[in-house]
mmCIF file of the N, C-alpha and C atoms, coordinates in Angstrom:
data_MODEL
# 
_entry.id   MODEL 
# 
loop_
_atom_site.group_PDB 
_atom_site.id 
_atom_site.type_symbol 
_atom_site.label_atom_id 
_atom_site.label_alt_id 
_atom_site.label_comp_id 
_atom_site.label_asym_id 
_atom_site.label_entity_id 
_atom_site.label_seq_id 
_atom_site.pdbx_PDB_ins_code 
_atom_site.Cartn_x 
_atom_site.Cartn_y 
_atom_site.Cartn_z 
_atom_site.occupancy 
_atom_site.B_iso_or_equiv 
_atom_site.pdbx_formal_charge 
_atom_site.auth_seq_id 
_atom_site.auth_comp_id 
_atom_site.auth_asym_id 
_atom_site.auth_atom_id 
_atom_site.pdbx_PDB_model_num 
ATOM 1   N N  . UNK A 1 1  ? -47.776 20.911 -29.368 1.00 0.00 ? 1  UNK A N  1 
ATOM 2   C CA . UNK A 1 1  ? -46.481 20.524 -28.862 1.00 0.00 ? 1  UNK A CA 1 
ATOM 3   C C  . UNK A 1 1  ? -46.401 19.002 -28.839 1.00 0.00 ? 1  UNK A C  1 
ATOM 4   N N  . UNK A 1 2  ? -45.619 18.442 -29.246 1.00 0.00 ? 2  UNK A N  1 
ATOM 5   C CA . UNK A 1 2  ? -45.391 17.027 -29.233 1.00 0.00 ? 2  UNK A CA 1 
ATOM 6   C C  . UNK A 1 2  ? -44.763 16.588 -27.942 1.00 0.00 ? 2  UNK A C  1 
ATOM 7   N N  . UNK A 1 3  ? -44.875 15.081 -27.371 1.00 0.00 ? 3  UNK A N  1 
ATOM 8   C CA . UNK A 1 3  ? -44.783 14.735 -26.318 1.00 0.00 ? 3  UNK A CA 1 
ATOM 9   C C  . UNK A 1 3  ? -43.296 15.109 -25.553 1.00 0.00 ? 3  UNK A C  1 
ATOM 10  N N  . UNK A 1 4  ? -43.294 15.651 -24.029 1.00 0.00 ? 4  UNK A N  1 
ATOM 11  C CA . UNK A 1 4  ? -42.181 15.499 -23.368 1.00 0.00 ? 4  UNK A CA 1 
ATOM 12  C C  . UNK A 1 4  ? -41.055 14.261 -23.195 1.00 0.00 ? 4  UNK A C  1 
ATOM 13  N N  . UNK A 1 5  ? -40.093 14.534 -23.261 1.00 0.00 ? 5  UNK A N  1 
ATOM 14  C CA . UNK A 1 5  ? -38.868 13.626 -23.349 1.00 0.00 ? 5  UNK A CA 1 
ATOM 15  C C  . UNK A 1 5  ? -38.132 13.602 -22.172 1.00 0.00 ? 5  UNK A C  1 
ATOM 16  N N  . UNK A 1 6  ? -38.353 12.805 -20.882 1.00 0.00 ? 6  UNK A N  1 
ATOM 17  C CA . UNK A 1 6  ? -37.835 13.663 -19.700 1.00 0.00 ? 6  UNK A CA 1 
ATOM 18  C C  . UNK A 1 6  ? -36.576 12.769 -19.168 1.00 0.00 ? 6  UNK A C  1 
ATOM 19  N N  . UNK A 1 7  ? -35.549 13.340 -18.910 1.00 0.00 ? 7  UNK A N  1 
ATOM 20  C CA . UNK A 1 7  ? -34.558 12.811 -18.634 1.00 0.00 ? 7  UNK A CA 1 
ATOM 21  C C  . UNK A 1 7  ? -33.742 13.332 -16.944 1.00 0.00 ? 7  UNK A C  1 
ATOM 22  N N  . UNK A 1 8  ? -33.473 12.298 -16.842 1.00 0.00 ? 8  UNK A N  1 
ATOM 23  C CA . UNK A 1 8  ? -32.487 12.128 -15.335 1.00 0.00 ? 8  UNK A CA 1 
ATOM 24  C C  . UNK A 1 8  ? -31.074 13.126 -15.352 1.00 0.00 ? 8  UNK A C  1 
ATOM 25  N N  . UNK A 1 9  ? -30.983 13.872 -15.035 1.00 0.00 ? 9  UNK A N  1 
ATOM 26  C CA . UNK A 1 9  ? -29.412 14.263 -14.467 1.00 0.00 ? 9  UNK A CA 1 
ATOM 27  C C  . UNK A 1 9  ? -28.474 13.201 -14.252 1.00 0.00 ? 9  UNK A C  1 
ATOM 28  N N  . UNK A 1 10 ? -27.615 13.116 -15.544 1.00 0.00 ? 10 UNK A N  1 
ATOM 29  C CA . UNK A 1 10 ? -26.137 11.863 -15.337 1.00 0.00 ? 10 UNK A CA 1 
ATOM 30  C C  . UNK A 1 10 ? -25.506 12.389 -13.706 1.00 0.00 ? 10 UNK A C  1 
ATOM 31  N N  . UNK A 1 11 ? -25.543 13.044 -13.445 1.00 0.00 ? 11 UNK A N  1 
ATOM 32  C CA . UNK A 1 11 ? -24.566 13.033 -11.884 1.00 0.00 ? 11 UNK A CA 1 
ATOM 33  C C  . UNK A 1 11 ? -25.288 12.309 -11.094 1.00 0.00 ? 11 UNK A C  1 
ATOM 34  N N  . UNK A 1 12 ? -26.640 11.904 -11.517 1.00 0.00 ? 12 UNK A N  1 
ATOM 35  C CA . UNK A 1 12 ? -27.921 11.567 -10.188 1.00 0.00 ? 12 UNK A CA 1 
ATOM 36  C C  . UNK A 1 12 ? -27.545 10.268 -10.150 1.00 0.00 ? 12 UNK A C  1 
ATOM 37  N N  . UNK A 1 13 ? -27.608 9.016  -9.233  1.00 0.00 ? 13 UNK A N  1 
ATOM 38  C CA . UNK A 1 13 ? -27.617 7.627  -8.901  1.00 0.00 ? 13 UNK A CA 1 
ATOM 39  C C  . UNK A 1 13 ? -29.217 7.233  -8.677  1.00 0.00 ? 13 UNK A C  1 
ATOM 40  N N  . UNK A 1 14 ? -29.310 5.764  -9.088  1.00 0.00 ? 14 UNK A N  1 
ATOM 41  C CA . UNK A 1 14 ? -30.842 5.429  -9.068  1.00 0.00 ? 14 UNK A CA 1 
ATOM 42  C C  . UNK A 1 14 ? -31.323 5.633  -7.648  1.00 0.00 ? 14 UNK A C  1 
ATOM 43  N N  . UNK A 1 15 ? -30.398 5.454  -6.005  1.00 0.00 ? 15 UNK A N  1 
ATOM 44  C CA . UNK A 1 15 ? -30.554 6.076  -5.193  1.00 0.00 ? 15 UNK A CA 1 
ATOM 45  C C  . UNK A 1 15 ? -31.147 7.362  -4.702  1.00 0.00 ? 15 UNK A C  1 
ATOM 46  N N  . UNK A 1 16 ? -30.827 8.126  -5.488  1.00 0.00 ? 16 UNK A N  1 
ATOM 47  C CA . UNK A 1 16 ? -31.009 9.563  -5.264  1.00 0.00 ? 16 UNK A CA 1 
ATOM 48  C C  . UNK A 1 16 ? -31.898 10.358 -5.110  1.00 0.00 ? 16 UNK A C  1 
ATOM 49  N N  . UNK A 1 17 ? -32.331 10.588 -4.401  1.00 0.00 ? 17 UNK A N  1 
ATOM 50  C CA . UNK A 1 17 ? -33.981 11.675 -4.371  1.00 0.00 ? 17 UNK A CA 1 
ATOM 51  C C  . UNK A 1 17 ? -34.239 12.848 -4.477  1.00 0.00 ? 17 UNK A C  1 
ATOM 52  N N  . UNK A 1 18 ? -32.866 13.637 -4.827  1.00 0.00 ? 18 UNK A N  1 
ATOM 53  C CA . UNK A 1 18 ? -33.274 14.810 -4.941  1.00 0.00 ? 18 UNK A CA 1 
ATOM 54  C C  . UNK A 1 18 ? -32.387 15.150 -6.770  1.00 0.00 ? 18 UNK A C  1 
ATOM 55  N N  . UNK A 1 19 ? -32.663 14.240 -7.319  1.00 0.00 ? 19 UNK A N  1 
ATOM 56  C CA . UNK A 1 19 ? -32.167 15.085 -8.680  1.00 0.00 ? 19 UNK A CA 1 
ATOM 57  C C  . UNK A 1 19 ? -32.834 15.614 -9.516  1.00 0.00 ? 19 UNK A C  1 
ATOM 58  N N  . UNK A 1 20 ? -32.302 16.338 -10.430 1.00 0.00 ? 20 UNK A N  1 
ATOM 59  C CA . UNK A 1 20 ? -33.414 17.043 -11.663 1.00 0.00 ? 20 UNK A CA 1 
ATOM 60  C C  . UNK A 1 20 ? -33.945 16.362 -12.926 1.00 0.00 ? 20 UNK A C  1 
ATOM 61  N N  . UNK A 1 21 ? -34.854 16.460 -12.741 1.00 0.00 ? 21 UNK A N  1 
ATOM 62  C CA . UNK A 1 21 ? -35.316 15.758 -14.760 1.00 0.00 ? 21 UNK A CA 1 
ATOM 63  C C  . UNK A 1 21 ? -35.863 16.781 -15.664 1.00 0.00 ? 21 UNK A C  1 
ATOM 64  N N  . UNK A 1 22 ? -34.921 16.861 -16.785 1.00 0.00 ? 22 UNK A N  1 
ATOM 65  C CA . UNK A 1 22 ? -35.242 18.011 -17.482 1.00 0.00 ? 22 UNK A CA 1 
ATOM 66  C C  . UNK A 1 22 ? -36.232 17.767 -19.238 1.00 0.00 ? 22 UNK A C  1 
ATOM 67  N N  . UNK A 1 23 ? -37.020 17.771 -19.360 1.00 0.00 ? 23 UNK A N  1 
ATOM 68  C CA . UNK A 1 23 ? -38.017 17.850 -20.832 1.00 0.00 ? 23 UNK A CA 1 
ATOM 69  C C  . UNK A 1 23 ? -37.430 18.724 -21.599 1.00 0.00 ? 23 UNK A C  1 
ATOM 70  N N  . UNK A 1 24 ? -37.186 17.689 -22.411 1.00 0.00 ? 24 UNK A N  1 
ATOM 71  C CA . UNK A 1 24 ? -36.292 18.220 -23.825 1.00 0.00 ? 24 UNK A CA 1 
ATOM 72  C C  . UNK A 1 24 ? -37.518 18.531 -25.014 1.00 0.00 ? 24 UNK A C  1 
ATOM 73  N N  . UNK A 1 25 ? -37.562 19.434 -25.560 1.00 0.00 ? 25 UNK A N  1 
ATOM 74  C CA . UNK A 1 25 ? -38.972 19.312 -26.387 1.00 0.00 ? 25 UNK A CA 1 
ATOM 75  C C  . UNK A 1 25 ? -38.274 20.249 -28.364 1.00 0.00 ? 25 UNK A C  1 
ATOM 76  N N  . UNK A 1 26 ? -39.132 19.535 -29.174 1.00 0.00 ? 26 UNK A N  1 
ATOM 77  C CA . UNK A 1 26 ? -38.402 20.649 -30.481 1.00 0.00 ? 26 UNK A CA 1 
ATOM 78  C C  . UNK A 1 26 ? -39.939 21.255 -31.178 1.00 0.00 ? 26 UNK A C  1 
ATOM 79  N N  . UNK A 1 27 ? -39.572 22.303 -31.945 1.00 0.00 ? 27 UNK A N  1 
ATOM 80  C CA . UNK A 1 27 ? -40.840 22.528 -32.286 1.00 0.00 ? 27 UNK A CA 1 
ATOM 81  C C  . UNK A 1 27 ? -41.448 22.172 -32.702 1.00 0.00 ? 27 UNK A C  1 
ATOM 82  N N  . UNK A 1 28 ? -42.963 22.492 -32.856 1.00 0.00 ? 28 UNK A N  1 
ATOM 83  C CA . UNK A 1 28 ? -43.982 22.107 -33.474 1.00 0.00 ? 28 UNK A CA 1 
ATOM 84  C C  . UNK A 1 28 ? -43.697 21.836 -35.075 1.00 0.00 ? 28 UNK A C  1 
ATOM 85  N N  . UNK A 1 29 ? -43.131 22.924 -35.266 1.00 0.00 ? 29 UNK A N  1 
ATOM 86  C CA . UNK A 1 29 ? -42.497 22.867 -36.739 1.00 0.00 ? 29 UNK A CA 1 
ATOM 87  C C  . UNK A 1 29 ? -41.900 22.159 -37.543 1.00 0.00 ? 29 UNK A C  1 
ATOM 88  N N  . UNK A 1 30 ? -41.222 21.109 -36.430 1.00 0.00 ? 30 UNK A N  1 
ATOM 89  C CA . UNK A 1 30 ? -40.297 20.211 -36.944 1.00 0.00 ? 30 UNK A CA 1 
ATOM 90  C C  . UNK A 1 30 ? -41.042 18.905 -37.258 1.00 0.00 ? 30 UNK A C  1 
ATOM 91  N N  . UNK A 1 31 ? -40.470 18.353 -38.075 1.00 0.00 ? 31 UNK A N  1 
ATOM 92  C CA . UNK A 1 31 ? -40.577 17.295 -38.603 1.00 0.00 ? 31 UNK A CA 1 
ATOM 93  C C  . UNK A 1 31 ? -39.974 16.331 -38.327 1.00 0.00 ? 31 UNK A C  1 
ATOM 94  N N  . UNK A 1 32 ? -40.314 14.615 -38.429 1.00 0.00 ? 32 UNK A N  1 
ATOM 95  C CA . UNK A 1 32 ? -39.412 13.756 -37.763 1.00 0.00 ? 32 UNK A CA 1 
ATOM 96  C C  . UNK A 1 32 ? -38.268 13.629 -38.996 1.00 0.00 ? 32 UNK A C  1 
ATOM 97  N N  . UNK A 1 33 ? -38.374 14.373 -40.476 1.00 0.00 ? 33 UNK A N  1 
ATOM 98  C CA . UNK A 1 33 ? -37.820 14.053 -41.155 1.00 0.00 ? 33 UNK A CA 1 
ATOM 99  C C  . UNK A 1 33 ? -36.838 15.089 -41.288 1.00 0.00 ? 33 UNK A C  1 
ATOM 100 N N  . UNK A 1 34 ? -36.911 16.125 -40.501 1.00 0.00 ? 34 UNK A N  1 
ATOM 101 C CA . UNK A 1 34 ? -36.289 17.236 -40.733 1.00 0.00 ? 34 UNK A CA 1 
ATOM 102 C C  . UNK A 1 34 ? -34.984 17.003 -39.788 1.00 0.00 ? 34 UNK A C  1 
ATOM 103 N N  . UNK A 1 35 ? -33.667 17.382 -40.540 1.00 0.00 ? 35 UNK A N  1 
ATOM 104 C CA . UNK A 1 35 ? -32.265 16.991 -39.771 1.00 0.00 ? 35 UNK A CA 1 
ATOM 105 C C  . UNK A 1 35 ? -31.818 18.430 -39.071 1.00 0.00 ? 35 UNK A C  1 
ATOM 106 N N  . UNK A 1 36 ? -32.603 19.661 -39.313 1.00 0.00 ? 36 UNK A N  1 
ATOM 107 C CA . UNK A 1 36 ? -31.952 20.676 -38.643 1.00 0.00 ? 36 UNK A CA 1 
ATOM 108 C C  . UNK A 1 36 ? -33.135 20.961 -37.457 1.00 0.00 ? 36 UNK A C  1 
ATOM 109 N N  . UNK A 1 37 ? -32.878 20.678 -36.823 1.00 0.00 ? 37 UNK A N  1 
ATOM 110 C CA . UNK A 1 37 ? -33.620 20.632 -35.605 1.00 0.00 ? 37 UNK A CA 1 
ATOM 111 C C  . UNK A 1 37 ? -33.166 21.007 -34.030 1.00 0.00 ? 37 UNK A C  1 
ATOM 112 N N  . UNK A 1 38 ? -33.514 21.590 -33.458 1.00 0.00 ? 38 UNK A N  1 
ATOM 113 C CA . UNK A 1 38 ? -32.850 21.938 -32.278 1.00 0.00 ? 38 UNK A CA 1 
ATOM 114 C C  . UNK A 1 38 ? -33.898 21.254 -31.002 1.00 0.00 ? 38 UNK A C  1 
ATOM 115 N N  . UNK A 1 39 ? -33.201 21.032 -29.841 1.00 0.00 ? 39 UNK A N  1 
ATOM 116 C CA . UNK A 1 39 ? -34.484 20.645 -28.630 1.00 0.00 ? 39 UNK A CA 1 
ATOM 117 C C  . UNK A 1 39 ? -33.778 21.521 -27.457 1.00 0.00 ? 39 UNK A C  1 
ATOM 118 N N  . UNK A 1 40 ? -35.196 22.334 -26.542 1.00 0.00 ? 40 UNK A N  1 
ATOM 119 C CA . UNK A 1 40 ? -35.032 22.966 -25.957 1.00 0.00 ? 40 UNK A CA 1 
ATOM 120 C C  . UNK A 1 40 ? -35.469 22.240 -24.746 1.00 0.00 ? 40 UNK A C  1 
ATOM 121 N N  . UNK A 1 41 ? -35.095 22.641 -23.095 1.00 0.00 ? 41 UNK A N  1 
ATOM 122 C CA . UNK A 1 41 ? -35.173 22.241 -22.191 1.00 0.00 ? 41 UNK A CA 1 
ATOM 123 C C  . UNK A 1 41 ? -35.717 23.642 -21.212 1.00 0.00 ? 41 UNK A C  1 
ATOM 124 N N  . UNK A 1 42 ? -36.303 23.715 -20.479 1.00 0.00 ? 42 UNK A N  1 
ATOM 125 C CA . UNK A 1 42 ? -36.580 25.208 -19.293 1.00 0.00 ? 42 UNK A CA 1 
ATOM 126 C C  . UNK A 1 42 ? -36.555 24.335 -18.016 1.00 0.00 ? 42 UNK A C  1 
ATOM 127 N N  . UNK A 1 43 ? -35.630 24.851 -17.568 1.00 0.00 ? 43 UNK A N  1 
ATOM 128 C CA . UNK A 1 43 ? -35.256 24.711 -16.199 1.00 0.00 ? 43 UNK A CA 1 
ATOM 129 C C  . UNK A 1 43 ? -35.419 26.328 -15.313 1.00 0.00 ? 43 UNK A C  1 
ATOM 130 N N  . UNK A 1 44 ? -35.265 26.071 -13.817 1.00 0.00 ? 44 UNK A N  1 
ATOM 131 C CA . UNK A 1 44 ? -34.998 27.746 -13.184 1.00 0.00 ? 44 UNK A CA 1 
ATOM 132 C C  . UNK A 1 44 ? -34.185 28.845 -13.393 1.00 0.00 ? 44 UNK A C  1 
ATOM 133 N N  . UNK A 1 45 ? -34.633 29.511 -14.369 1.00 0.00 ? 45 UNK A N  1 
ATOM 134 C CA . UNK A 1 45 ? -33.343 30.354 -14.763 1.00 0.00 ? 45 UNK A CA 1 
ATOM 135 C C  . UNK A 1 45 ? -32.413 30.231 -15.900 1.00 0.00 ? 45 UNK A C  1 
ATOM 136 N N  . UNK A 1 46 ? -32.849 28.898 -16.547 1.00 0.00 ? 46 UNK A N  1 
ATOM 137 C CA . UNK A 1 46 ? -32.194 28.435 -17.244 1.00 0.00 ? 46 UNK A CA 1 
ATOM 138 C C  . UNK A 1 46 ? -32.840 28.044 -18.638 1.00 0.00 ? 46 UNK A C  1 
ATOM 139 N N  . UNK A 1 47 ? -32.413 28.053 -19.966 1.00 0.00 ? 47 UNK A N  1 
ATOM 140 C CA . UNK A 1 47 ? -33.143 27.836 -21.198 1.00 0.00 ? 47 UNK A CA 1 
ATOM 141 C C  . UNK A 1 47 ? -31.946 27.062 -21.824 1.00 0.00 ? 47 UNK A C  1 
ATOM 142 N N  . UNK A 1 48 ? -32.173 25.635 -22.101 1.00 0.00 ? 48 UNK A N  1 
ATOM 143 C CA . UNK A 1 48 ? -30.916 24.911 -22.394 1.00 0.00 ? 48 UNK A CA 1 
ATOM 144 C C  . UNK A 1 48 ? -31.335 24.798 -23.712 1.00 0.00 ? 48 UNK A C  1 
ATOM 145 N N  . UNK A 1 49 ? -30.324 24.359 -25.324 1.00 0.00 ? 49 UNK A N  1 
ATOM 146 C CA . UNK A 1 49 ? -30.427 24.384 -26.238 1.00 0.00 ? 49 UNK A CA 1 
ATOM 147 C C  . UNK A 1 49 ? -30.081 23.799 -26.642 1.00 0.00 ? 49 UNK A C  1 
ATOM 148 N N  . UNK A 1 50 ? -30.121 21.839 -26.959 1.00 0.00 ? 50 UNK A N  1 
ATOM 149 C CA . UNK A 1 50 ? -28.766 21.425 -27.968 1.00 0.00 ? 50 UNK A CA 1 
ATOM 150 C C  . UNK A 1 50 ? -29.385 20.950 -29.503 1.00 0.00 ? 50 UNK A C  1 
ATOM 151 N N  . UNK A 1 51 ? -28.960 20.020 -30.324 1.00 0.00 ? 51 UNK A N  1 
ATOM 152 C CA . UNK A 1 51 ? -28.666 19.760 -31.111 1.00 0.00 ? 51 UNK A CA 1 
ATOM 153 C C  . UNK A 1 51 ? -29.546 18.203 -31.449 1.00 0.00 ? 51 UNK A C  1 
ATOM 154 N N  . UNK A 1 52 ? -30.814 18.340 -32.028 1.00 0.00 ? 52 UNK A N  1 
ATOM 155 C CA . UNK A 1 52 ? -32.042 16.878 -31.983 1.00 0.00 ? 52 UNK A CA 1 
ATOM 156 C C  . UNK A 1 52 ? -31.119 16.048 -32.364 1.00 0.00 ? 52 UNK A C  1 
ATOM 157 N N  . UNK A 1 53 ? -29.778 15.909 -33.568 1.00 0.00 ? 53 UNK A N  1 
ATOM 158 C CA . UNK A 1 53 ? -29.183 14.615 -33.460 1.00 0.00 ? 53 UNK A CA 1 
ATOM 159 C C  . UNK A 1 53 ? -28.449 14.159 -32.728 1.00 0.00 ? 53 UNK A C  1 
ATOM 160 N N  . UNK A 1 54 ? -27.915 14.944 -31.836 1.00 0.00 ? 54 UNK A N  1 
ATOM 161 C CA . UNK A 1 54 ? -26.776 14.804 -30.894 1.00 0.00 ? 54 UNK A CA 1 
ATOM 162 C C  . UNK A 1 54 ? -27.010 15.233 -29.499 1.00 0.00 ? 54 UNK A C  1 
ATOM 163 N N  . UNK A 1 55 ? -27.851 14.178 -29.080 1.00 0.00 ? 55 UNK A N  1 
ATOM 164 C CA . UNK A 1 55 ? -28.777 14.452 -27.623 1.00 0.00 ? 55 UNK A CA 1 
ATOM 165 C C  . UNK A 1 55 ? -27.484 14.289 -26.636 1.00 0.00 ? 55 UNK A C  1 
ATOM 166 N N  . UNK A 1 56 ? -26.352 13.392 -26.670 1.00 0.00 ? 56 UNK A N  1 
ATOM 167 C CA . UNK A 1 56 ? -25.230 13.413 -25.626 1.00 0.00 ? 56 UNK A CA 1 
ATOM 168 C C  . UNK A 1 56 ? -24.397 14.783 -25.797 1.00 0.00 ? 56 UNK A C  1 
ATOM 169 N N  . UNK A 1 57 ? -24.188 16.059 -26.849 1.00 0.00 ? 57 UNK A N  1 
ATOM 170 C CA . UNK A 1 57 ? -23.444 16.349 -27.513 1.00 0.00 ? 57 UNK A CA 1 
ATOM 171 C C  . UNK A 1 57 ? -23.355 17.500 -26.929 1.00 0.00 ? 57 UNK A C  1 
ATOM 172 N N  . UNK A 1 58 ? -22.816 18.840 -27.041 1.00 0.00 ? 58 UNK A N  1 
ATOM 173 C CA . UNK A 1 58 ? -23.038 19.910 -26.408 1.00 0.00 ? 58 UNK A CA 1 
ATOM 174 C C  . UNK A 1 58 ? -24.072 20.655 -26.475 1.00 0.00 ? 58 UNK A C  1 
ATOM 175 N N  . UNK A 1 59 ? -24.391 21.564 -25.194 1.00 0.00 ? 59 UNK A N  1 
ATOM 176 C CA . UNK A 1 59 ? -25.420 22.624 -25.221 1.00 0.00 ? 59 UNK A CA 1 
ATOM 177 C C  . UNK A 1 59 ? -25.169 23.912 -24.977 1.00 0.00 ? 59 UNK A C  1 
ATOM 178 N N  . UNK A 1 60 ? -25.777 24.505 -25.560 1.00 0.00 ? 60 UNK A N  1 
ATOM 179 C CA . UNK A 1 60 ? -26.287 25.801 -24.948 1.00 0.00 ? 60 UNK A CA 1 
ATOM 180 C C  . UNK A 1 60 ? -26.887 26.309 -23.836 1.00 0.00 ? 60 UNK A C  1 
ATOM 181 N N  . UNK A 1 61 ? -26.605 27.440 -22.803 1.00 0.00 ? 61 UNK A N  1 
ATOM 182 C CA . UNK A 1 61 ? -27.601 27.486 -21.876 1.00 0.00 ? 61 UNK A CA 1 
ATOM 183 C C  . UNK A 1 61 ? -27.529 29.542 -22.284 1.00 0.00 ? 61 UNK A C  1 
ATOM 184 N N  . UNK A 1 62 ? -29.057 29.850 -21.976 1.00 0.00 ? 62 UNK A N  1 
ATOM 185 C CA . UNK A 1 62 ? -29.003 31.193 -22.248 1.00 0.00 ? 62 UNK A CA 1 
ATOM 186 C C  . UNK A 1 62 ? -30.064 31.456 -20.745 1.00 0.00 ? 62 UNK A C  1 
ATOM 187 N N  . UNK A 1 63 ? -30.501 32.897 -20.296 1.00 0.00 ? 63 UNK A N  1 
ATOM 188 C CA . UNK A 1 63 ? -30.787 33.096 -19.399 1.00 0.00 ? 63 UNK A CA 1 
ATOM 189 C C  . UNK A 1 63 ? -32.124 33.361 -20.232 1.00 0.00 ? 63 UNK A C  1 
ATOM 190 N N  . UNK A 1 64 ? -33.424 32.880 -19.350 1.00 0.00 ? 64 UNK A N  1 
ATOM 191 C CA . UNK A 1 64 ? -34.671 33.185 -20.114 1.00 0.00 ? 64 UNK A CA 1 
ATOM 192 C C  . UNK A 1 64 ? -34.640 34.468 -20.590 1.00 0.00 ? 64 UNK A C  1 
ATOM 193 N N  . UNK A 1 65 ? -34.513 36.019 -20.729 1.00 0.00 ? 65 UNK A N  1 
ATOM 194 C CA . UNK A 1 65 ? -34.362 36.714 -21.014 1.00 0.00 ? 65 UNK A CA 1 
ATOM 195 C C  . UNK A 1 65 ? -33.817 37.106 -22.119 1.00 0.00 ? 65 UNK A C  1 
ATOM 196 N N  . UNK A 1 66 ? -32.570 36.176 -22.573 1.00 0.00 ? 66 UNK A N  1 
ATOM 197 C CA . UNK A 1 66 ? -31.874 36.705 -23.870 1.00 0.00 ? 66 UNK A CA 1 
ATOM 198 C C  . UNK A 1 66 ? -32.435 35.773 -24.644 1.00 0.00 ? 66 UNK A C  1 
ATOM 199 N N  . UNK A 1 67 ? -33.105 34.452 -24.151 1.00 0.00 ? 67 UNK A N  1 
ATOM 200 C CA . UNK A 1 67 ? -33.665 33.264 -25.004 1.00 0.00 ? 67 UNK A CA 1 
ATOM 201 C C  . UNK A 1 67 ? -34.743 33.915 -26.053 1.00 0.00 ? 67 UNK A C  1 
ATOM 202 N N  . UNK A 1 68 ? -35.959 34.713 -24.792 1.00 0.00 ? 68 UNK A N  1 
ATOM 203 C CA . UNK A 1 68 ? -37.063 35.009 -25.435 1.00 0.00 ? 68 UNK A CA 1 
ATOM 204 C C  . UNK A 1 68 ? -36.349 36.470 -26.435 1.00 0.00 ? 68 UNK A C  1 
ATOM 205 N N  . UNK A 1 69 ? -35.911 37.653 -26.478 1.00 0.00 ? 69 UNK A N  1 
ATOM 206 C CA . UNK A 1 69 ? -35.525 38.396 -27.213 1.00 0.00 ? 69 UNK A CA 1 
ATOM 207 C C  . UNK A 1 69 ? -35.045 37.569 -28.491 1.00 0.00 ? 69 UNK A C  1 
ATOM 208 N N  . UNK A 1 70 ? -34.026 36.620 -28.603 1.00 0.00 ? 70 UNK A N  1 
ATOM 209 C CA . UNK A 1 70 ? -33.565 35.422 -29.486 1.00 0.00 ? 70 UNK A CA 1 
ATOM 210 C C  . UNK A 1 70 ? -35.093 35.167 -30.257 1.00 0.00 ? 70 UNK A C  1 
ATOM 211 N N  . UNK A 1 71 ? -35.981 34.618 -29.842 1.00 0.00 ? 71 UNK A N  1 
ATOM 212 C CA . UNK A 1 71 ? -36.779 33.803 -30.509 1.00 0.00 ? 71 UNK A CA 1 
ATOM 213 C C  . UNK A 1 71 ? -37.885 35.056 -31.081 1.00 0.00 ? 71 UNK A C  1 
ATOM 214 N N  . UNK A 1 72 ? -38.026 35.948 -30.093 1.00 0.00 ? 72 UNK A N  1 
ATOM 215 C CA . UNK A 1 72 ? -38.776 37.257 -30.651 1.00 0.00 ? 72 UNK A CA 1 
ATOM 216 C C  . UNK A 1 72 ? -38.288 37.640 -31.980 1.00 0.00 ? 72 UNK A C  1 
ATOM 217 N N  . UNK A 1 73 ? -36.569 38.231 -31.899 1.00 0.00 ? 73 UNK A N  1 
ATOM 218 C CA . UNK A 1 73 ? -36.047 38.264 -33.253 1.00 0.00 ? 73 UNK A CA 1 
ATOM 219 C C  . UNK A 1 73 ? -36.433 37.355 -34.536 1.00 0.00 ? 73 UNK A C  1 
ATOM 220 N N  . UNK A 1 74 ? -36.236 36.097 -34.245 1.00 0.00 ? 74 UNK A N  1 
ATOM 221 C CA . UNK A 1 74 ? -35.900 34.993 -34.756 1.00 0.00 ? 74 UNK A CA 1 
ATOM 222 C C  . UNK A 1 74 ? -37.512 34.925 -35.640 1.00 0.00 ? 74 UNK A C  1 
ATOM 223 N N  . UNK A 1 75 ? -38.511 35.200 -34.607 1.00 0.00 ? 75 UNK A N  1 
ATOM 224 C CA . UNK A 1 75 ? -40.024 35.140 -35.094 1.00 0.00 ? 75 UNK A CA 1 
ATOM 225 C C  . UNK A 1 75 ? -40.256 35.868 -36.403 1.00 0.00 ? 75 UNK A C  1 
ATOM 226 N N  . UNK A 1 76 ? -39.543 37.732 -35.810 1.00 0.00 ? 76 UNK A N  1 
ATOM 227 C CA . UNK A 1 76 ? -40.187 38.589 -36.758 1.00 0.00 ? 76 UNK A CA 1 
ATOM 228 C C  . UNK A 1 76 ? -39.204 38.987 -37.525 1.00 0.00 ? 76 UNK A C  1 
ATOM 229 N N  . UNK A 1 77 ? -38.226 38.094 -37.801 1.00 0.00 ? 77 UNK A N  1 
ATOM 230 C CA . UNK A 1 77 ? -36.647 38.312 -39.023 1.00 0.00 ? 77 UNK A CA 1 
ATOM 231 C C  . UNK A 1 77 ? -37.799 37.934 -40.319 1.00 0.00 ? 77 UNK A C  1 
ATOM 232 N N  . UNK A 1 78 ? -37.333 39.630 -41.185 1.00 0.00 ? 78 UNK A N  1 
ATOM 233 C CA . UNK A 1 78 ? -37.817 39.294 -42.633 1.00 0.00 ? 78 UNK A CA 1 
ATOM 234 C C  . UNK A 1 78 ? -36.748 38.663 -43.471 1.00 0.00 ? 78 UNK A C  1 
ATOM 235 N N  . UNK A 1 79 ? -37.011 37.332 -43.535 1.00 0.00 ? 79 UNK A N  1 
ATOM 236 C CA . UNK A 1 79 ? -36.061 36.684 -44.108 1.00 0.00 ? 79 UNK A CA 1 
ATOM 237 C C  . UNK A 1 79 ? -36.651 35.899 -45.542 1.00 0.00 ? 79 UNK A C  1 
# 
């Protein structure tokens, strides 16, 4: 796994002591040269999904449950 990327919650103020920082991570698989790339985040309950070029850009959130079935598929698709 390549290194964590950990980021502050934009609602949080440098004040703030109780906000979240979430590790954005992409796979092993990926390459720094590779443009289709996705980065995933695990939070409580939560499996966030966006887009490695467009880190401000929209996300995905799936419930760990439909994430892992997703990636199970995704593993053993004869493609």
């Amino acid at each position: 796994m390549t290194e964590l990327a950990w980021f502050k919650s934009t609602h949080s103020t440098n004040e703030d002591a109780a906000c979240v920082e979430v590790a954005w991570h992409k796979s092993t698989y990926s390459t720094n040269e590779d443009a289709n790339c996705v980065e995933v985040a695990e939070t409580t309950g939560t499996v966030h999904v966006r887009d490695s070029k467009d880190k401000t850009g929209p996300q995905l959130a799936f419930e760990p449950a439909a994430w892992k079935a997703f990636v199970d598929f995704a593993a053993n698709a004869d493609v």
